[in-house]
C-alpha positions, 0 to 999 in steps of 0.5 A: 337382688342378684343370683348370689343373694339367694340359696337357690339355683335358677332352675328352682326358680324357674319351676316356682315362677311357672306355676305362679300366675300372679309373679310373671315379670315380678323380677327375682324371688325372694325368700320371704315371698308368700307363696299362697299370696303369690297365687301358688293354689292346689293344683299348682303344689302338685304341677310343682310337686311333681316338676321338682321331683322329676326335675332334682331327681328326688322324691318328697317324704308324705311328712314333707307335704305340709303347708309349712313347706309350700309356704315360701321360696326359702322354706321349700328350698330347705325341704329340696335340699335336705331330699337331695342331700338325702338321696346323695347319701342313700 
């Protein structure tokens, strides 16, 4: 997998793969990747949470914070875009 077979940009991929213990030296995300599986636990949603908002300079609708979000790298990259986008046009 390359950097143009995924929607999102390195930063992202880096905040996700920091908060994940169980990817260090894993290689490159992938869309479908089960986040929770991956070792993405309570407290690691809200390091990343709070990381990403800071980090894009948006903040996430409390509807947003839903397991469905967290659940892959795709799913949450789709919840991010839409805030940035969001906040662009604000």
């Amino acid at each position: 997998m390359t950097a143009a077979d995924v929607p999102w940009d390195a930063g992202f991929e880096e905040l996700l793969t920091s908060v994940l213990p169980r990817r260090a030296g894993a290689g490159p995300l992938t869309g479908d990747l089960d986040l929770k599986k991956a070792g993405l636990d309570s407290m690691a949603t809200i390091e990343l949470l709070v990381r990403l908002e800071a980090g894009y300079r948006v903040e996430f609708p409390e509807d947003a914070l839903t397991a469905a979000t967290f659940a892959t790298p795709a799913a949450l990259w789709a919840v991010l875009t839409a805030q940035r986008t969001a906040t662009v046009t604000a």
